[in-house]
C-alpha positions in Angstrom: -122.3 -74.3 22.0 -124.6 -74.6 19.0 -127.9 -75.5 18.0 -129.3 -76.8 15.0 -133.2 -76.7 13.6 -133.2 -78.3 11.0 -133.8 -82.3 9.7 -131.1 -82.1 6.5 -128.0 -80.1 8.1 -125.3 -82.7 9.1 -122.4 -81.8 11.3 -120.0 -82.3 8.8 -120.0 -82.2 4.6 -121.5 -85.0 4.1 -121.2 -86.9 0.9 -121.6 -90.6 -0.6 -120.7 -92.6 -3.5 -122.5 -91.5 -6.7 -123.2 -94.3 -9.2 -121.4 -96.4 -10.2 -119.6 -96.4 -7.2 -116.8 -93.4 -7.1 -114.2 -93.4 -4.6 -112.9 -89.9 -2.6 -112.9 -88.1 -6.0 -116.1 -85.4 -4.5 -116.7 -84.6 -7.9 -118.4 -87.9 -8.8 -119.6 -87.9 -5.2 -123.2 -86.8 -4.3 -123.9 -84.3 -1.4 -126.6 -84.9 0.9 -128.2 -82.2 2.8 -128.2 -78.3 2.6 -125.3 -77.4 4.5 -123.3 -78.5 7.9 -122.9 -77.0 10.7 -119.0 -76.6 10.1 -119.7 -74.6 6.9 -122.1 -72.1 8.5 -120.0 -71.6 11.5 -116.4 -71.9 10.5 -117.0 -69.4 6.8 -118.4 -66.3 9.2 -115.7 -67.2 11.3 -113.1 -67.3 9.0 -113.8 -63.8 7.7 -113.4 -62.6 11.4 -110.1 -63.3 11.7 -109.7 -61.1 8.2 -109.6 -64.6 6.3 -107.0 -67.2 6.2 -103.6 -67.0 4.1 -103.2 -70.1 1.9 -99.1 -68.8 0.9 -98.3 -71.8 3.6 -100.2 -74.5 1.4 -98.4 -77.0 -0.5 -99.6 -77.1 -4.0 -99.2 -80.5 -5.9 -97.5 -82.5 -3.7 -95.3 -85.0 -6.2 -94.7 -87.6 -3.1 -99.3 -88.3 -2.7 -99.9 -86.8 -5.6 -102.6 -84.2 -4.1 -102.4 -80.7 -2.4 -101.5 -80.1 1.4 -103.7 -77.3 3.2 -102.6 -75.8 5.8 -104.3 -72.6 6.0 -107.8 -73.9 7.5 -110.8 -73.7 9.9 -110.9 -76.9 11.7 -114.0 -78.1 13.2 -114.5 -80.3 16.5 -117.8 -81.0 18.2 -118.1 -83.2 21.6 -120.0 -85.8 20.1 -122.6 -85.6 17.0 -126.3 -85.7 16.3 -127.6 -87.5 12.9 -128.0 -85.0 10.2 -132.2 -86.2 10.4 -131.9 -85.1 14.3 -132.5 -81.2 15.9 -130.0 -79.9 18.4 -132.4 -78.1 20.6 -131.9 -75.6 23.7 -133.9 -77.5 26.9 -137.4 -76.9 27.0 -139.7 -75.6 30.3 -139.5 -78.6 32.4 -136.1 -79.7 31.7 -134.5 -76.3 32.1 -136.9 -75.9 35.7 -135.0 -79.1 36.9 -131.8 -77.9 35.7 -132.1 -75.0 37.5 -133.2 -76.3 40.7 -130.7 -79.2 40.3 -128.2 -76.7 39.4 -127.3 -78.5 36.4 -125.7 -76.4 33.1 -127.5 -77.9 30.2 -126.8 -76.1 26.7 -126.4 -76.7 23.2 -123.3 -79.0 21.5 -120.3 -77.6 22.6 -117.6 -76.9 19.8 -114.0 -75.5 19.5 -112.7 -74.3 16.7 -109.3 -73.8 15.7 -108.0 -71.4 12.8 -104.6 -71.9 11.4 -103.0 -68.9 9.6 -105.2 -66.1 10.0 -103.9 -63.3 8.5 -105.1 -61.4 12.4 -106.2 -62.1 15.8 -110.0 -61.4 16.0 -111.3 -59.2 18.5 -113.8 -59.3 20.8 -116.4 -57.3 18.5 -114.9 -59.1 15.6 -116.1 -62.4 17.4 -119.8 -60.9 18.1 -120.0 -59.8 14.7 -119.5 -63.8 13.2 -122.1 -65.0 16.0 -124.8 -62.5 14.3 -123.3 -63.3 11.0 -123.9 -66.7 11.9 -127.2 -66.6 13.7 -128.9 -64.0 11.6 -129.4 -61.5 14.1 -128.9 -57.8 14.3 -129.1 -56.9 17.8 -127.6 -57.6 20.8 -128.5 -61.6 20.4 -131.1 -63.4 21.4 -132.4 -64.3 25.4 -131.8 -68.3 25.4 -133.3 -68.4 29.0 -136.9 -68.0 27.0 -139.0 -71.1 26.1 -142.0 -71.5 25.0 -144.5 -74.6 23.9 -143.6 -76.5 21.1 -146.8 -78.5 19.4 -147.6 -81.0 17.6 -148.6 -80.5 14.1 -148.7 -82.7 11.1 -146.5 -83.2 8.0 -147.0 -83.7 4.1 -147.6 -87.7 4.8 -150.1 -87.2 8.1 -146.9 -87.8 10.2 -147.3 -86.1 13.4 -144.2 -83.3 13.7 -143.2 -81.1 16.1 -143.0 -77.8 15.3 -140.4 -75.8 17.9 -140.2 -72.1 18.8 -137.3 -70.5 17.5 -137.0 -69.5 21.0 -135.4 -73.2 21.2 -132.1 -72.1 19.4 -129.0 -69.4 20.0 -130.2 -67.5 16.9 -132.4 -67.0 14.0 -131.0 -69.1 11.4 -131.1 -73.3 11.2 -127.4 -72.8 12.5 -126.8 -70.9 15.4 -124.2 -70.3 18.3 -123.3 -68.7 21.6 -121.4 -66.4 22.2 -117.9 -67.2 21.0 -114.7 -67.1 23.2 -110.5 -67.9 23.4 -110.1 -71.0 24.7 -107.1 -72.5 25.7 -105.8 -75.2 23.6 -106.5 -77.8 26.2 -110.2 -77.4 25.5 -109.7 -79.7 22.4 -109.1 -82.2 24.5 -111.2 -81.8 27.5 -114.1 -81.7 24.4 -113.1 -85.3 23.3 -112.7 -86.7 26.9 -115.7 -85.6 28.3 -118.2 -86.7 25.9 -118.5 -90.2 27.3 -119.2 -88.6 30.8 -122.5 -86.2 29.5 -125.9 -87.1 29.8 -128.3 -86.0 26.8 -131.7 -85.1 27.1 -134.3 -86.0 24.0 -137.7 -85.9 22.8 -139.0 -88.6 19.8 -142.1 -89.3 17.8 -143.3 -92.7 17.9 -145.2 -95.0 15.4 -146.7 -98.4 17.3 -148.3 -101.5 15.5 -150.0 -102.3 18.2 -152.9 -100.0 19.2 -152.4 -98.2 22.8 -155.9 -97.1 23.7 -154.8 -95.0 26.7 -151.9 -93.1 28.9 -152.5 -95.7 31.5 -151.7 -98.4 29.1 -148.7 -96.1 27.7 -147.2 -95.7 30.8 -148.1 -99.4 32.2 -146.1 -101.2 29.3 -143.1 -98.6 29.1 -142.7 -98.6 32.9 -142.3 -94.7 33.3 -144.0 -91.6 33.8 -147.3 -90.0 31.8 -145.5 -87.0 30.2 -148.9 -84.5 30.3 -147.7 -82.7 26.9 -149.9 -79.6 27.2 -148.3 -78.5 30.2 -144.9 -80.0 29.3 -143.9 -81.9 32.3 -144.1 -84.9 33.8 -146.8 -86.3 35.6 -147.0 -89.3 38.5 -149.2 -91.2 38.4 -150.5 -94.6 40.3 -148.2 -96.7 38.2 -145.0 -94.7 39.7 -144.6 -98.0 41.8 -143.5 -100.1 39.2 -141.6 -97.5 37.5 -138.2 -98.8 36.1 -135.9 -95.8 35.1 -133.1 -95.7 35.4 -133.0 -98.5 33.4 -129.4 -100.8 32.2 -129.9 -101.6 28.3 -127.3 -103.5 26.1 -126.9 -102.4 22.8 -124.6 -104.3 19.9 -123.6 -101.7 17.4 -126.3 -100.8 15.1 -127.0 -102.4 11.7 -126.7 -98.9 10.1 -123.2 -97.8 11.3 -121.8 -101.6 11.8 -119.7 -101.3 8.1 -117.9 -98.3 9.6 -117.2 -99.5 13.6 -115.9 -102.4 15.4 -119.0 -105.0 16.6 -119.2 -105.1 19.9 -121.8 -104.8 23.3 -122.0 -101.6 24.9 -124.0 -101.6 28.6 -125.5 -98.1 28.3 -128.4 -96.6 30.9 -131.9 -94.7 30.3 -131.6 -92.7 33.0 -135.5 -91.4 32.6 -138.2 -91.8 30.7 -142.0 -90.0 30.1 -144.7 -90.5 27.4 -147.7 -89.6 25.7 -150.1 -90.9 23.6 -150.9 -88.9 20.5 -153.6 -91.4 19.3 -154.2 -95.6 19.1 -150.7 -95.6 16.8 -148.7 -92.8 17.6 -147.0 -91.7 21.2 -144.2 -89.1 22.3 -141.8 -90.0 24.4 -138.7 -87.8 26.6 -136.0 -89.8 28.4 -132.5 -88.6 29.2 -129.6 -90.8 28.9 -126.3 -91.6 29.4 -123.5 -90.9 26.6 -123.3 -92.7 23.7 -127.0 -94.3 23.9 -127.7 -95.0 20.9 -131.8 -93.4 21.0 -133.1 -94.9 17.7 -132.3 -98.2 18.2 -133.6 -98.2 22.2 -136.8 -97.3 20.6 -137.4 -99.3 17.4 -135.1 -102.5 19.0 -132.3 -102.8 15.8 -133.9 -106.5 15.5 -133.2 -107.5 19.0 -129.5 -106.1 19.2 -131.1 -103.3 21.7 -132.6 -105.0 24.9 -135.0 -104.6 26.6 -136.3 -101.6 24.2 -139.2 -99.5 23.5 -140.6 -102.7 21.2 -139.7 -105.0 23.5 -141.8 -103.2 26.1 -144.7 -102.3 23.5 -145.1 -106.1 22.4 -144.9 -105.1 18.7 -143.2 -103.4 15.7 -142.4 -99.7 16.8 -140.4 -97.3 14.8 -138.9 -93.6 15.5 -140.3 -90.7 13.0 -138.4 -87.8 14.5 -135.8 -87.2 17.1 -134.5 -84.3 19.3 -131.6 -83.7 20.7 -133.0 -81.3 23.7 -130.1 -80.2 25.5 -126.7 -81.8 27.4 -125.8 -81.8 30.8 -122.4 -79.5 31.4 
């Protein structure tokens, strides 16, 4: 599993076109981000397993014209968080339920595999690349410890959310737990499972439309006041007309429709809780089901997410900040 605490780490090298336009030469390509979470896991890595031979590669080959690798670390995640979105550990009330429900909910499971390691790492070499990797120097770090995260404000009077470090594996924006063999079915157990997870989040919300109170928060929405201080969820009188969990249809969004298939997708809000920051800005927490798509739900993707947060809210609404807080194993 990993976690990731930071707003410019994607899960992958990320790159686009420079201009004018370039095609897959990377050179003319321009990186965005500061790293990925496949660089910071899979170099520490790497070097536990005494590096990787590259004697097996194929240099220049004549039929593509380009090289053949095969001497890698190769990277797969179930699922994936924007690179502008955190991948948190739960926080107190999520992690009490959890508990009580006795429900596993952890960081973004990963496997790894390394092809032509010049050794088999141990079991201390293994530890070693999750300090190396989470920038400890002890014996790790207690992930059963939360604490309050609280609301702060950014360079443009944005409210943020700044999180405990307590939130993460380790120490650094990267981090893991401990690492294990797995057997090579768990490559595709990861892939096949992903649909059946639900995903717990937090967001910041900008409103148009002034919301003078919780009651009228928690009125429009349809859910519960989420008393912030104390970090769980409160009922309240309007419980009665609550509508979670709640079927929403989502076409594929705007922002990713160049790259997949158009199409409908019936996906479900399984619960929601919010509170208001002041007369334009809320918070809310929901859990869904797999492959919700959480930005548009909130901001509507001009209708092609129904019913949605701005559906509900009777205006323009738009998402400033998103948190992955934990998935359900």
């Amino acid at each position: 599993m990993y976690t990731k605490s930071r707003r410019d780490v994607s899960q992958t090298p990320f790159y686009v076109p420079g201009l004018p336009k370039s095609t897959s030469d990377k050179s003319k390509m321009i990186r965005k981000g500061t790293s990925s979470v496949e660089e910071e896991i899979c170099s520490p890595l790497s070097l536990s397993c005494g590096g990787i031979s590259h004697r097996n590669n194929a240099t220049q080959n004549e039929a593509k014209g380009n090289d053949v690798v095969f001497g890698l670390c190769k990277f797969h995640a179930s699922g994936r968080e924007d690179m502008d979105v955190r991948m948190l550990l739960p926080p107190p009330s999520i992690a009490s339920y959890s508990a009580k429900s006795n429900i596993v909910i952890t960081g973004r499971p990963f496997v790894c595999e390394v092809f032509d390691a010049h050794r088999l790492p141990t079991k201390s070499d293994l530890d070693r690349a999750v300090h190396a990797i989470n920038g400890t120097v002890d014996e790790g770090t207690e992930d059963g410890i939360y604490t309050k995260s609280e609301v702060e404000s950014n360079e443009k009077g944005w409210p943020e959310t700044a999180v405990d470090r307590n939130r993460s594996y380790g120490e650094n924006p990267v981090s893991v737990s401990p690492l294990k063999y797995v057997p090579s079915s768990a490559f595709s157990g990861l892939q096949s499972e992903t649909e059946n997870k639900m995903k717990y989040y937090a967001c910041v919300v900008h409103s148009s439309i002034p919301i003078t109170s919780d009651d009228e928060l928690v009125e429009k929405l349809g859910c519960l006041r989420w008393n912030h201080e104390d970090d769980v969820d409160e009922k309240s009188g309007s419980d009665n007309n609550c509508n979670y969990p709640l079927e929403i249809h989502q076409s594929t969004p705007l922002r990713v429709l160049h790259r997949r298939s158009s199409d409908v997708r019936v996906r479900h809000v399984i619960s929601l809780s919010a509170c208001r920051i002041d007369d334009h800005w809320f918070r809310l927490r929901l859990s869904t089901s797999a492959g919700t798509y959480v930005k548009e739900f909130v901001h509507g993707d001009c209708g092609r997410s129904y019913p949605s947060v701005a559906s509900m809210i009777g205006g323009r609404v738009d998402i400033t900040e998103l948190d992955c807080e934990g998935i359900a194993m």
